[in-house]
Every structure is written in C-alpha cells, then in structure tokens.
C-alpha positions as CSV (number, residue, x, y, z in Angstrom):
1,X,14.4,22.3,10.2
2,X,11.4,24.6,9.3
3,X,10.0,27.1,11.7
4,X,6.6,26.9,13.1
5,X,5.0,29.2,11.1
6,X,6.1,27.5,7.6
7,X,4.8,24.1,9.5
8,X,1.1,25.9,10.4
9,X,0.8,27.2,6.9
10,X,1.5,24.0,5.0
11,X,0.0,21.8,7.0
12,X,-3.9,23.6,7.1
13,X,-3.5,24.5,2.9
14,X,-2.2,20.8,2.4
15,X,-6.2,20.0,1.9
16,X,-6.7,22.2,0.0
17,X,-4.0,21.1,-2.7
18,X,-5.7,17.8,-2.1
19,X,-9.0,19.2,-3.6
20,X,-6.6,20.6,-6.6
21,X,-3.8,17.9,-7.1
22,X,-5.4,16.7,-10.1
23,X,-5.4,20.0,-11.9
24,X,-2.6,21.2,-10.4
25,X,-0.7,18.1,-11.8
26,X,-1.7,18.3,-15.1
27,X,-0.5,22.5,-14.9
28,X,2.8,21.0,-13.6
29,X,3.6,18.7,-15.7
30,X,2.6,21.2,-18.9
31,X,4.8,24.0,-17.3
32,X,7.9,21.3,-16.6
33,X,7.9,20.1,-20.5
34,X,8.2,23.8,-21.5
35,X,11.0,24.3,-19.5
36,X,12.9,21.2,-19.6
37,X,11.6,19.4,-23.0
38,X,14.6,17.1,-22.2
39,X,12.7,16.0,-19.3
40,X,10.2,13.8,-21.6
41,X,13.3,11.3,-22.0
42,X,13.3,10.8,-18.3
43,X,9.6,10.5,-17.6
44,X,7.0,7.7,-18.6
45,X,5.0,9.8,-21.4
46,X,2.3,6.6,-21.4
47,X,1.8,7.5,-17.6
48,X,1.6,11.3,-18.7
49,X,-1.1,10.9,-21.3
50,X,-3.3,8.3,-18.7
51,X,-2.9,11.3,-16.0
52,X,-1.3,8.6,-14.2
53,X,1.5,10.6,-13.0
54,X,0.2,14.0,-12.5
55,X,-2.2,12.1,-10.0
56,X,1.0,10.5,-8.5
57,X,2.4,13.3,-8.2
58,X,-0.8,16.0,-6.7
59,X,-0.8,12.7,-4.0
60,X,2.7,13.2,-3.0
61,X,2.8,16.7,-2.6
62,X,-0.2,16.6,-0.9
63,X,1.1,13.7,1.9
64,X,4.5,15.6,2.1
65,X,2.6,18.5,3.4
66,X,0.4,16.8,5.7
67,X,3.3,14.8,7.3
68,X,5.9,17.5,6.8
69,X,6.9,17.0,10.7
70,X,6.9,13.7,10.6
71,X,8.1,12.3,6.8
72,X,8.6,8.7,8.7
73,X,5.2,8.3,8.3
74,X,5.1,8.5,4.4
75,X,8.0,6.4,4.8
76,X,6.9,3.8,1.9
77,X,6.0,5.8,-0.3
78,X,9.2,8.0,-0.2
79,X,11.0,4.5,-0.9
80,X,9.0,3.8,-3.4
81,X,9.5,7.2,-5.3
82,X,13.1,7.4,-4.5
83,X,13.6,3.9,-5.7
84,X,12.1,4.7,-8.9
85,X,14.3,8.3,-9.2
86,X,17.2,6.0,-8.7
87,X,16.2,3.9,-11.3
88,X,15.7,6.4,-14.1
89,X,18.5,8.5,-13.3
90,X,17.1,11.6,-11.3
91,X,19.8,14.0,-10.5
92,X,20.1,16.6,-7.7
93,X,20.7,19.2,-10.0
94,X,16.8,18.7,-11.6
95,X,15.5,19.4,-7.5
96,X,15.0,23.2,-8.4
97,X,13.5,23.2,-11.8
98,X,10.5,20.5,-10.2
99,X,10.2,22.6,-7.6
100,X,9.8,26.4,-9.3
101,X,7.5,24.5,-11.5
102,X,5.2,23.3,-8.9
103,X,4.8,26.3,-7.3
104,X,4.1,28.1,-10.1
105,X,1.2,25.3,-10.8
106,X,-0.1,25.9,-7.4
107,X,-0.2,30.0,-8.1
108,X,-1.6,29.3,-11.6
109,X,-4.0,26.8,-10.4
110,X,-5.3,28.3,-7.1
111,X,-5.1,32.3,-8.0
112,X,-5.5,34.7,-5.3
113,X,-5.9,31.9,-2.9
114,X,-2.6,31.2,-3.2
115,X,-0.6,34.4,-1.3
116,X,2.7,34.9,-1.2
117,X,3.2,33.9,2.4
118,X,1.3,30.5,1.0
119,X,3.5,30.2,-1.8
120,X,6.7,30.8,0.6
121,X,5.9,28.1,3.2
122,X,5.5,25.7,0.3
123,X,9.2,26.9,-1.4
124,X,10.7,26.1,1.9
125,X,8.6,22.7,2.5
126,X,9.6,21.9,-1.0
127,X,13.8,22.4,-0.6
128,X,13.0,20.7,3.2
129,X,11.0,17.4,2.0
130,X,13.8,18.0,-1.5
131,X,16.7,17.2,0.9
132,X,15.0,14.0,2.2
133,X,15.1,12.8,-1.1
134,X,18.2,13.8,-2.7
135,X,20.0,12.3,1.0
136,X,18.0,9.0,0.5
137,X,18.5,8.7,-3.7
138,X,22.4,9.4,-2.9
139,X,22.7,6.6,-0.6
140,X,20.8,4.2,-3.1
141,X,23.3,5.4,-6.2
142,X,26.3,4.6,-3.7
143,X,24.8,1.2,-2.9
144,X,23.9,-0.1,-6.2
145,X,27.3,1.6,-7.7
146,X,29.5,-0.1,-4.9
147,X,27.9,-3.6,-4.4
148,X,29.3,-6.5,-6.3
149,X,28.5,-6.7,-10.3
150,X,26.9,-2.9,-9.6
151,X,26.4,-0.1,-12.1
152,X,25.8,3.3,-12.2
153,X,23.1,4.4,-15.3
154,X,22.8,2.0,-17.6
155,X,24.3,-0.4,-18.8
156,X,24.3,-2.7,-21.8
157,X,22.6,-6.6,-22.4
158,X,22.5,-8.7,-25.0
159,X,19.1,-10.7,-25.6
160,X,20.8,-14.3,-25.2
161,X,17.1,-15.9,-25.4
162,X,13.8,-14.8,-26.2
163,X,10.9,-17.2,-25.3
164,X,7.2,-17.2,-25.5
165,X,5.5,-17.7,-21.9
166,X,2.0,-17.5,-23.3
167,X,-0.3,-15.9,-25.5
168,X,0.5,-12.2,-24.9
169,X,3.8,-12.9,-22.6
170,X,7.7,-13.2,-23.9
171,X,10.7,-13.9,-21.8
172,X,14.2,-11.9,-22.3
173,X,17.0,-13.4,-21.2
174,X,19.5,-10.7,-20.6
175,X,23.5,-11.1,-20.3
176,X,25.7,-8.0,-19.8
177,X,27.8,-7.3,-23.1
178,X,31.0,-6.3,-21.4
179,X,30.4,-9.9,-19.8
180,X,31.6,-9.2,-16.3
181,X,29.7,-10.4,-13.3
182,X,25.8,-8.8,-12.7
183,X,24.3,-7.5,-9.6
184,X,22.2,-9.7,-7.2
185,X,18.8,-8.6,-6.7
186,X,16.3,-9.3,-4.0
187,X,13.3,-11.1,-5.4
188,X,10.4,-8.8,-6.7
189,X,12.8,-6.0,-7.5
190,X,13.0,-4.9,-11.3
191,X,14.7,-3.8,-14.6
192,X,14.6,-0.5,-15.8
193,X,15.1,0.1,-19.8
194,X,15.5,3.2,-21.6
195,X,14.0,2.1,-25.1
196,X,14.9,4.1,-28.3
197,X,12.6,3.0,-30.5
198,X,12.6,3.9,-34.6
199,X,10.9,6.9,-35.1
200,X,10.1,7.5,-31.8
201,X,11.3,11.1,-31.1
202,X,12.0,10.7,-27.4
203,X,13.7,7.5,-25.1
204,X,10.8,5.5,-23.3
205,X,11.9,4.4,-20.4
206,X,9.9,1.5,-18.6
207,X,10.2,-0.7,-15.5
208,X,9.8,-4.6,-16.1
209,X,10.1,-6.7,-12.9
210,X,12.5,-9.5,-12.7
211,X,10.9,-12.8,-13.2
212,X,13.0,-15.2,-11.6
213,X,14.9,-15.4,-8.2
214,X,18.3,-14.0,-8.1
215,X,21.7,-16.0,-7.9
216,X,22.1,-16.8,-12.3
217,X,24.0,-15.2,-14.5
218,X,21.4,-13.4,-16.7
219,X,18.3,-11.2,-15.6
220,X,15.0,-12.4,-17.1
221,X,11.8,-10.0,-17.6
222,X,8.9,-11.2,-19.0
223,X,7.1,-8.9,-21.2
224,X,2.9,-8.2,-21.8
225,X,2.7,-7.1,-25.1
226,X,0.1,-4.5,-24.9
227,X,-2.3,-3.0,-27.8
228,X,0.0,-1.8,-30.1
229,X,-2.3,1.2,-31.0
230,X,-2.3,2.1,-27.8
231,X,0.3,4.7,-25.8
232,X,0.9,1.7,-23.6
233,X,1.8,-1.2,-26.4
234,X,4.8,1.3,-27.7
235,X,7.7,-0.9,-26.0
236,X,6.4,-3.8,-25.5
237,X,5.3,-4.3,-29.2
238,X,9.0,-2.6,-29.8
239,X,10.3,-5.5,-27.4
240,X,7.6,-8.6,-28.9
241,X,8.4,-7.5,-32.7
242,X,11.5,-6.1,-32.8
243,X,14.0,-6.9,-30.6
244,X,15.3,-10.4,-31.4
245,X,18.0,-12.9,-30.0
246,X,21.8,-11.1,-30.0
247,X,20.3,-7.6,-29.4
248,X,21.6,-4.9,-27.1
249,X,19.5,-3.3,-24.8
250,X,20.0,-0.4,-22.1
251,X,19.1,-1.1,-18.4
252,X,19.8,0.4,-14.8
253,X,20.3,-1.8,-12.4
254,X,17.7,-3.6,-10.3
255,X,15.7,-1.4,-8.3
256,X,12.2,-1.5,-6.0
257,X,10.7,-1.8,-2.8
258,X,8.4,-4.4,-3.2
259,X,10.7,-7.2,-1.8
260,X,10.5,-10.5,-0.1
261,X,11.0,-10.5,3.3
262,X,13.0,-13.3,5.4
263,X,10.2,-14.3,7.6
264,X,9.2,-18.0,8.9
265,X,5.6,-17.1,8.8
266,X,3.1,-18.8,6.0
267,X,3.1,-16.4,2.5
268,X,0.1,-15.8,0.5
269,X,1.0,-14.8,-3.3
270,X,-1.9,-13.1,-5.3
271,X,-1.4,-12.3,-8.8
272,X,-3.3,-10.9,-11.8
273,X,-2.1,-11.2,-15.8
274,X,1.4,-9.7,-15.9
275,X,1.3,-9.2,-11.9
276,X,3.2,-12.8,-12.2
277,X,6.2,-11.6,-12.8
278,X,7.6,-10.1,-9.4
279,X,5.8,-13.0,-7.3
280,X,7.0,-15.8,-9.4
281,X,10.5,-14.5,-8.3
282,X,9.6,-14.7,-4.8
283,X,8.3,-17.7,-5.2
284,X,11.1,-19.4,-7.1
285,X,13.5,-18.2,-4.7
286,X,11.2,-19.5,-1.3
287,X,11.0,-23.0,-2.7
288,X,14.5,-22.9,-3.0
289,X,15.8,-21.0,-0.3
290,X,12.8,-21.6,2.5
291,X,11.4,-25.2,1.7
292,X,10.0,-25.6,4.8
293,X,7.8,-22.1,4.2
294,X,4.2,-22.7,3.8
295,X,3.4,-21.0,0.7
296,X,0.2,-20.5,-1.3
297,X,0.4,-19.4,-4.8
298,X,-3.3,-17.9,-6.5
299,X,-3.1,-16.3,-9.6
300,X,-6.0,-15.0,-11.7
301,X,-6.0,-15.3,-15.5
302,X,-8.3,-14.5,-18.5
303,X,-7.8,-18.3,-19.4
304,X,-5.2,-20.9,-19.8
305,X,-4.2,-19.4,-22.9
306,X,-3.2,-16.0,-20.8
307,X,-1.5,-17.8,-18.5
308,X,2.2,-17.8,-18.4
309,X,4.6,-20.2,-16.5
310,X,1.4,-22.0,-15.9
311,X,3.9,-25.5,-16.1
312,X,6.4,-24.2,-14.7
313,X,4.1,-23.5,-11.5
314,X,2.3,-26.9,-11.5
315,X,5.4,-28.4,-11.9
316,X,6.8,-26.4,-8.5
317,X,3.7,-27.4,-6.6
318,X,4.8,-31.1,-7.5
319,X,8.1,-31.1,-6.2
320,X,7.3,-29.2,-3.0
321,X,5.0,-30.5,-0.5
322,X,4.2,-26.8,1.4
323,X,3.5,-25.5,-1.6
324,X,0.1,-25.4,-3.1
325,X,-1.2,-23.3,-6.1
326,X,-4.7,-22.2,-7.2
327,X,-6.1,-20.5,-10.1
328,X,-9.1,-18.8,-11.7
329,X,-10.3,-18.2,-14.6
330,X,-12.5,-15.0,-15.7
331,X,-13.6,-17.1,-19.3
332,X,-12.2,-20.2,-19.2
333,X,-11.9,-22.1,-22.3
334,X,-14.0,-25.2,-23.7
335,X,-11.0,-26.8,-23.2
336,X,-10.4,-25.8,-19.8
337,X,-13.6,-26.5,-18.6
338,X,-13.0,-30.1,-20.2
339,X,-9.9,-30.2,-18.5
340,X,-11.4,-28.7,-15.2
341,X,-7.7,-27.7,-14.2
342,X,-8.5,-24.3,-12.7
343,X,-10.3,-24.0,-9.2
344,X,-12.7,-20.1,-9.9
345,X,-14.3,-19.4,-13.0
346,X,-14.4,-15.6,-12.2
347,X,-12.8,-13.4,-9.6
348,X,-10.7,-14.0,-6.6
349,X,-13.0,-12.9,-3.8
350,X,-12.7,-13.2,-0.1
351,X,-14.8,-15.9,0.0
352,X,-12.2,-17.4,-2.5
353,X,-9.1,-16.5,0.0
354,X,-10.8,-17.6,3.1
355,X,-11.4,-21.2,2.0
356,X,-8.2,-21.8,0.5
357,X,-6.0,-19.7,2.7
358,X,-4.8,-21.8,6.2
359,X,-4.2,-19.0,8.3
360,X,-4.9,-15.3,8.7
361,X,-1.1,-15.2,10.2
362,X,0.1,-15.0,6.6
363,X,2.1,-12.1,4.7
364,X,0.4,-11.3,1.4
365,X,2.0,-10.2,-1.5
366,X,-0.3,-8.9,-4.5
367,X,0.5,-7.7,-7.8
368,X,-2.0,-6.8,-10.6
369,X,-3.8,-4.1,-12.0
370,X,-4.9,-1.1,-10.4
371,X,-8.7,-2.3,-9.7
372,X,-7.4,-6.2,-9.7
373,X,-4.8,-5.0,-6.5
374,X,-7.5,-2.4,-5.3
375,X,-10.2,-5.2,-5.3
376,X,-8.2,-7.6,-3.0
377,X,-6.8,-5.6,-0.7
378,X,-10.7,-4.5,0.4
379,X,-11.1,-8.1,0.1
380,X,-7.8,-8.3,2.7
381,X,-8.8,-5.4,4.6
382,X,-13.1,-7.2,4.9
383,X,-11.4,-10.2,6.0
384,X,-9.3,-8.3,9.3
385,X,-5.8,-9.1,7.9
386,X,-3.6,-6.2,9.0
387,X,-2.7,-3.7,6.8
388,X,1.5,-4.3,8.0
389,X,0.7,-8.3,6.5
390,X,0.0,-6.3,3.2
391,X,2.6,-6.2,0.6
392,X,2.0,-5.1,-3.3
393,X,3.2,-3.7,-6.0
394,X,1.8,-1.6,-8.7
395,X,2.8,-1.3,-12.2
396,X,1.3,2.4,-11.7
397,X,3.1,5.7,-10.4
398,X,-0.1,5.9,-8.1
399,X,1.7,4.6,-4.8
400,X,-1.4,4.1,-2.5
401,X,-4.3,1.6,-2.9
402,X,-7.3,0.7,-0.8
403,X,-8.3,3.8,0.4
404,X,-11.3,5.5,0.3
C-alpha cells in the first residue's frame, strides 16, 4: 500500500497533470518511440497521429491519481484498458519502460514544478496502480489461454468468405487454419489483427468487433473501408483490396468489455455507420437466446446505400414479434424517400428516442463515433436515464464520453 504522504502528494498535483495531459502525452509518447522503436508494432500509429492516444492516455494517468485510494472507482475504465493490453499482447516486462518514460514527460513537461518529492510519489503511484494491472491482465491471459478453443497471441485464420454488406462495409468470415475448435465470445466483444501490410515498415494492429452472436464455427468482422489516403483507411483498404477468399490472417482472441448482459429488462440498441457491428451481435444472439426480451433496434445511416445488414435486420423484425427496428437517414436517397422505408431524415435526437422508446426502464447500448455516441448519451443523460442503464463502446482509445 502507499504511505500517506505519497497519497497527499499525488492526489492535490493529479489536477494539475490534468491541465497538462495533453502535452504531456504527446512528450510521452515521443520519448517511448525513442526508447523502444519496437513499441510502434504494438501500438495503433493511426490513434498516435489523431493524438487519440496521448489523450487516452494524459486521462488515465490523471484518474489513476485522483482515485489512487480507491481504483474501484475507475473500475471500467481499467477493464477497458486492460482488456485491450490483453488483446495486443502487453507484457509485464514493458511496465518499467512506460513508466520511466512518463515520468520523465511529466519533469520535461512541467519543469521546476515538478520536484523530486513530486516526481517520487508519482514513481511509487505508478509501480502501485502498475500492479493493479499486470494482476488483472494476468488473470485475463490465463482465462482466454485456458477456456475451450482459447489461444494465447495470435493465432492464424483463413478468409473462408468475403462478402459485401454495403457500400463502404465487407464481411470476413474467418476459420482457424490449424482447424481445431474456436473460442466462444460474449456478444459485442472483438477481434484483434496484427496486419503486415506490403511496404508498410511496421505491424498495424486493429480491433474489429465481432459481428455476429457467438456459438458458429467461424468469427465474422465486418469491415468500413476508410479513405484510403488517410492514416485511418491503411488496413481497411489492405483488408477491402487485398486480402481475398483462402487468406491467412493473424488474430488474438476475442476480447472487450462492452458486453451484453443477461438481464430480463427491455434493451434499447443505438447505432451509428460501422457502430453496427458489436450491437448486431447482441442483437442476433437476444432474438435467439431471449425471445421474449423487448428489444428496440435504431440505427442511424448516411442512406440506404451506407447501410449494412439493412435485410438482414428487417428480416429479424419480421420473425420476431418484441422486436422492432427504426432508422434514420442524414441524406436519404431519391429513392428512399420514394420508398419512404426509414422513420428520421436527420439525427437521432431525444425527441426521436422518447417517442419510439416504451420505457425509460431500458438498458442502452450505443456504439458510433466519438460525437455520434457523445451526442446521445447527453441526449440519455437530458432524458433522466441513469448513467448504470448506459452501455457503449468506442472505436477510440478515449474511454470516457459525456462529460463536460
């Protein structure tokens, strides 16, 4: 445990690394690659050049020190970091470098105002809040190692069928080449790959979440293929153009917190463009497994023609009775409008959610964009639904959302 002093000290200059995490992320990060150039194989470099991560990270470091009495109360998004640790393949061993670094950013960053008896308390916060991660991450490698059809690192698929979900979306189906039996996942979890891509000089490694419920004999993601000119578009286009029926592919095995719980209670499922994905597992696996589960399915879309498993859903909402699905559209098509098969031209809004949702005693899941998910959880949070009836997940490193 750390002593009371170390406690006083990191919790009244945890602010003021607050004011800095930005700058002392980007310092990090800069100081890490020098030291450990090995490192870029390990961490998203798109992420890096958005300032996604150093963001991510000045955030964490600043919530560990705030709540370093009580890390129960970070508890989600400790899960949520150590899931994706596990995922990628964080070691132990890398602890020390990550955490010399960051206290060097700190000193670099904040100067004088950074003494030695600052930098001290933050080295032993650091190895404290460390352990609670390395425990955690060594429990989730032992689970996922040990549980039927499990693997440890990665572990080879074959593409056994590629198919084109909509305009900008393709489905891998993926079947493990040494063809013994695959890991069950829980329904919103995902895929991590490690891509090495022609002339690329370092592995990308990416998180895709599994698109359909568990209990088949292949994993499916479905892919966005982004801007191809953009740091973004690198493995999706790689994945779109590339990678074709019969090819191998490197993944961990599935991983995440955002998950679907058990519950009786009515779901609400709120989705944006790719933000499909992990919610159409859900709600594959509640019309099979929970048929008697009120569910309500809104997704938002540029048009019909961005618009993947847009059958399949209809097709869902005809075969189940509790089940009723909704859609807007932010420029529908002539065609759609002829059609009129969308119920918003626009955006979800909480006017929107209140007229189609039955009850506010109903678990939300979301899963969009940064502002898309930013936008309906204020929406959520206008409307009184409690923030423990709030479940999303983020195709982002930045772990918490609807704040001010």
């Amino acid at each position: 445990m750390l002593d009371e002093k170390t406690i006083s000290i990191v919790q009244s200059t945890a602010p003021v690394l607050k004011e800095h995490s930005k700058e002392i992320g980007r310092k990090f990060y800069t100081l890490l690659f020098e030291k450990a150039p090995d490192l870029y194989n390990i961490f998203n470099q798109t992420n890096q050049k958005r300032g996604l991560q150093q963001e991510a990270l000045g955030y964490a470091v600043y919530a560990a020190g705030e709540h370093i009495t009580n890390l129960g109360a970070i508890k989600p998004v400790i899960e949520r970091i150590s899931q994706k640790h596990r995922a990628i393949g964080i070691k132990a061993e890398q602890y020390p470098v990550v955490g010399e670094t960051l206290l060097q950013a700190v000193k670099d960053v904040l100067g004088d105002a950074a003494t030695d008896e600052i930098i001290e308390a933050w080295g032993k916060a650091y190895g404290y809040i460390a352990d609670a991660f390395i425990e955690l991450e060594k429990k989730l490698y032992e689970e996922t190692e040990q549980q039927t059809g499990g693997w440890r690192g990665y572990r080879d698929f074959y593409v056994d069928k590629k198919v084109k979900e909509s305009e900008d979306v393709t489905s891998f189906y993926l079947k493990p080449k040494d063809q013994n039996v695959i890991a069950t996942y829980k329904p919103g979890q995902y895929l991590t790959i490690k891509a090495e891509i022609p002339g690329e000089k370092y592995t990308h490694i990416r998180h895709y979440s599994l698109s359909e419920a568990p209990g088949k004999d292949y994993y499916r993601i479905s892919v966005k293929r982004e801007d191809k000119n953009t740091p973004e578009g690198i493995v999706s286009n790689y994945l779109h153009e590339q990678i074709q029926t019969g090819d191998t592919l490197p993944f961990s095995a599935p991983a995440g917190d955002f998950v679907l719980d058990n519950n009786s209670t009515p779901i609400v499922f709120i989705s944006g463009g790719i933000g499909i994905t992990p919610v159409l597992s859900m709600l594959n696996a509640v019309v099979s497994e929970q048929p008697n589960r009120k569910v309500t399915f809104i997704h938002a879309a540029l048009n019909s023609q961005y618009y993947p498993f847009k059958d399949h859903v209809k097709q869902l909402e005809n075969n189940h009775p509790n089940l009723k699905s909704l859609v807007c559209y932010e420029a529908p098509t002539t065609e759609d409008k002829q059609r009129g098969d969308f119920d918003k031209e626009g955006y979800i809004d909480m006017e929107f959610l209140k007229s189609n949702v039955s009850t506010k005693d109903s678990d939300f899941y979301l899963c969009g964009s940064l502002p898309f998910m930013d936008a309906i959880i204020r929406a959520l949070k206008d409307w009184e639904i409690p923030t423990e009836h709030i479940h999303y997940e983020s195709f982002s490193p930045v772990a918490i959302l609807g704040e001010e």
